[in-house]
C-alpha positions as CSV (number, residue, x, y, z in Angstrom):
1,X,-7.5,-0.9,-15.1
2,X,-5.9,-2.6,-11.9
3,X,-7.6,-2.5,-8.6
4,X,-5.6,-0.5,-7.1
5,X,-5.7,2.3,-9.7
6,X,-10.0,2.0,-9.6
7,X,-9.6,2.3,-5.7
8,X,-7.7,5.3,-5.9
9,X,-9.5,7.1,-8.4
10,X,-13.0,6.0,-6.3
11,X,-11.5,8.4,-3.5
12,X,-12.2,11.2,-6.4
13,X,-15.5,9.9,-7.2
14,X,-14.4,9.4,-10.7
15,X,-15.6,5.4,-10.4
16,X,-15.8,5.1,-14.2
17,X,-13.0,6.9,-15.4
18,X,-11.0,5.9,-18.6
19,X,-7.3,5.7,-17.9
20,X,-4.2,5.4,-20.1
21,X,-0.6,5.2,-19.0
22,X,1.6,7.6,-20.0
23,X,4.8,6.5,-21.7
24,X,7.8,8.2,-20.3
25,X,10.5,7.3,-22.4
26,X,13.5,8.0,-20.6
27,X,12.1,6.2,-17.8
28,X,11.4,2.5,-19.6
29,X,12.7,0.3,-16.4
30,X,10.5,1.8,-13.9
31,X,7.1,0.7,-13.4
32,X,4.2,2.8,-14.8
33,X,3.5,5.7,-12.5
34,X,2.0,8.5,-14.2
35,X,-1.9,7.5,-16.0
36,X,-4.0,9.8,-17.7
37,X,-7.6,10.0,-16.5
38,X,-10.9,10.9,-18.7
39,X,-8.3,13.1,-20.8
40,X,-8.0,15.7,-18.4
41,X,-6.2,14.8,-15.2
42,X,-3.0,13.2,-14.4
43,X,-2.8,10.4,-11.7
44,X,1.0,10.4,-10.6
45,X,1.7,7.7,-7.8
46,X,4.6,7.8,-5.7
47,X,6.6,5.9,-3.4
48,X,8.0,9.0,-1.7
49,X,5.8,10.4,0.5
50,X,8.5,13.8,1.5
51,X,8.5,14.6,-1.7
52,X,4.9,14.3,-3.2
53,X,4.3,16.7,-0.3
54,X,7.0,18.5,-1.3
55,X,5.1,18.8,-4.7
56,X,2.1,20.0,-3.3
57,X,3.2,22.5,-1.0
58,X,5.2,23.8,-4.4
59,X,2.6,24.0,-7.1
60,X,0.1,25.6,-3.9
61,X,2.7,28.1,-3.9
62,X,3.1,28.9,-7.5
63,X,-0.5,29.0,-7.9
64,X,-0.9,31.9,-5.5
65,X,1.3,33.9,-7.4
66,X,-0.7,32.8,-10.4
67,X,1.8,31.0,-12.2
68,X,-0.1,28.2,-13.9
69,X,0.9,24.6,-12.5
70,X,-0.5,21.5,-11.8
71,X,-2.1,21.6,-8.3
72,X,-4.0,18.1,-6.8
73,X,-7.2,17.9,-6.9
74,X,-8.9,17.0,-2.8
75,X,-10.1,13.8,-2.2
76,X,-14.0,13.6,-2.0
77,X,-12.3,13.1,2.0
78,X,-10.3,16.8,1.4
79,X,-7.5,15.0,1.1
80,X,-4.6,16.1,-1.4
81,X,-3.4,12.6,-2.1
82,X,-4.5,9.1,-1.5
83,X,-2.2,6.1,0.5
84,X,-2.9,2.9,-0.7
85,X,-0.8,0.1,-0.9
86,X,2.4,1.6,0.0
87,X,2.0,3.8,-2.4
88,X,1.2,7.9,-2.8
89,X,-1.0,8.7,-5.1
90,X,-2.3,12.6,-6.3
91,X,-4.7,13.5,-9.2
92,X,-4.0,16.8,-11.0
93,X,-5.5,18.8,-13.5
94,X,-3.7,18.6,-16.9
């Protein structure tokens, strides 16, 4: 596991996590942006900040209506995502 990836996922105090990529295989020129974590939560980084928020404010939405979808997870900081690098990063159920 990368760093960057340990950093982010230390900002959920999940420190020793197991992580997997997940192959997307439409998307096989783009770098890997979507890992699976302990089997039960997806770690999707962006560099698009508009719309991982975008995202959020969505799936918080849908959720109120109770529609089941795949809302982030706070930060041990209450955060719903994590900057780091340049890079967004947001940690949902699966």
């Amino acid at each position: 596991m990368s760093t960057r990836l340990k950093n982010v996922l230390a900002c959920y105090d999940l420190v020793e996590a197991k992580i997997e990529t997940e192959a997307i295989s439409d998307e096989t020129n783009r770098q890997p942006h979507v890992w699976t974590v302990n089997d039960d939560y997806l770690l999707r980084m962006s560099e698009n900040l508009e719309e991982l928020k975008r995202h959020i404010h969505l799936s918080k939405l849908l959720k109120t209506v109770n529609v089941k979808t795949q809302t982030p997870i706070q930060t041990v900081n209450h955060e719903d995502y994590v900057v780091m690098d340049g890079y967004y990063f947001i940690l949902c159920e699966k």
